[in-house]
N, C-alpha and C positions, 0 to 999 in steps of 0.2 A: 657554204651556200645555204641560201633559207628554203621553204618553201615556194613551190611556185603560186602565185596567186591565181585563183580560178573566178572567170568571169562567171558571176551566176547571173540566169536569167533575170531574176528579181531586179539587181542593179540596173540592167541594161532599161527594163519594166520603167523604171523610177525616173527613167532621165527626163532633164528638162532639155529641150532642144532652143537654139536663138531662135528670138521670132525676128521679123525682119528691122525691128528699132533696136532691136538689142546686140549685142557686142561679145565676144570671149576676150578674157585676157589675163593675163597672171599680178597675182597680188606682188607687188617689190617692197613695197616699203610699209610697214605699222607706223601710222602717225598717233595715234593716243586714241581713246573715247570710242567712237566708232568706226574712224576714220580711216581708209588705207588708200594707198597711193598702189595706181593699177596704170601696168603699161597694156593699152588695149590693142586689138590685132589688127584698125583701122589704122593705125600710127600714131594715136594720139596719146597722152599721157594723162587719167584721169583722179582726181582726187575724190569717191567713193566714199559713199556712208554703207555701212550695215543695216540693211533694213530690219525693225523692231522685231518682224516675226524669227528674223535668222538669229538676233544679236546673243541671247541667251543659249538657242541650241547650237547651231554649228560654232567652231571655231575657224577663224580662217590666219593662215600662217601667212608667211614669205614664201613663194614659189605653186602656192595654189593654183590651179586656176578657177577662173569665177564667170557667171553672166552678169553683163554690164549693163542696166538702163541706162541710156543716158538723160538727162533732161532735157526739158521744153526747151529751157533757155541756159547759156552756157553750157551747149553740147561739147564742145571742146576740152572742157577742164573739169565739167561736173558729172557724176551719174549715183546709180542706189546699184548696189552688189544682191541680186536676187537670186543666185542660188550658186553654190561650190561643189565642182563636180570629184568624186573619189580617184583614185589612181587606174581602174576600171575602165572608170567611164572617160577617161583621161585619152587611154588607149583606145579604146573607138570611138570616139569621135577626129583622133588621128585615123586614123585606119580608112575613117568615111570620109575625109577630107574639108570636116569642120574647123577643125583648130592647123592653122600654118604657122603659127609662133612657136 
């Protein structure tokens, strides 16, 4: 067994919360360049760029989860990934009954 992880205030401090155009939902697929294929928690299935501020600093895996913009147009299938929440913030925002995926 490892450690247990401790939620520190800081993290909780840090979080981005959805606003009401935005989406959670977990990364599934790395398509190349910026790109990743995200099943969101509305039902839909979107294919996702990394926006420029994120692309260098965070990295984002398979089984992330992320905030989803979606777009103006082609909300359905398009959106910008604006922030990847840690394993932390993961579990509360379970806990508060933001994420049901």
């Amino acid at each position: 067994m490892g450690k247990k992880k401790v939620i520190s205030e800081e993290e909780i401090k840090n979080l981005v919360l959805p606003a009401p155009s935005d989406v959670l939902g977990i990364a599934v697929k790395l398509l190349g360049y910026d790109r990743v294929l995200v099943k969101c928690q509305d039902g839909y299935e979107r294919v996702c760029r990394i926006r420029g501020k994120m692309k260098r600093r965070v990295w984002i895996r398979e089984g992330d989860v992320v905030l989803v913009s979606p777009w103006d147009f082609q909300t359905e299938t398009r959106g910008d990934i604006i922030w990847r929440y840690t394993k932390a913030q993961v579990e509360w925002l379970r806990k508060n009954g933001y994420l049901t995926i």
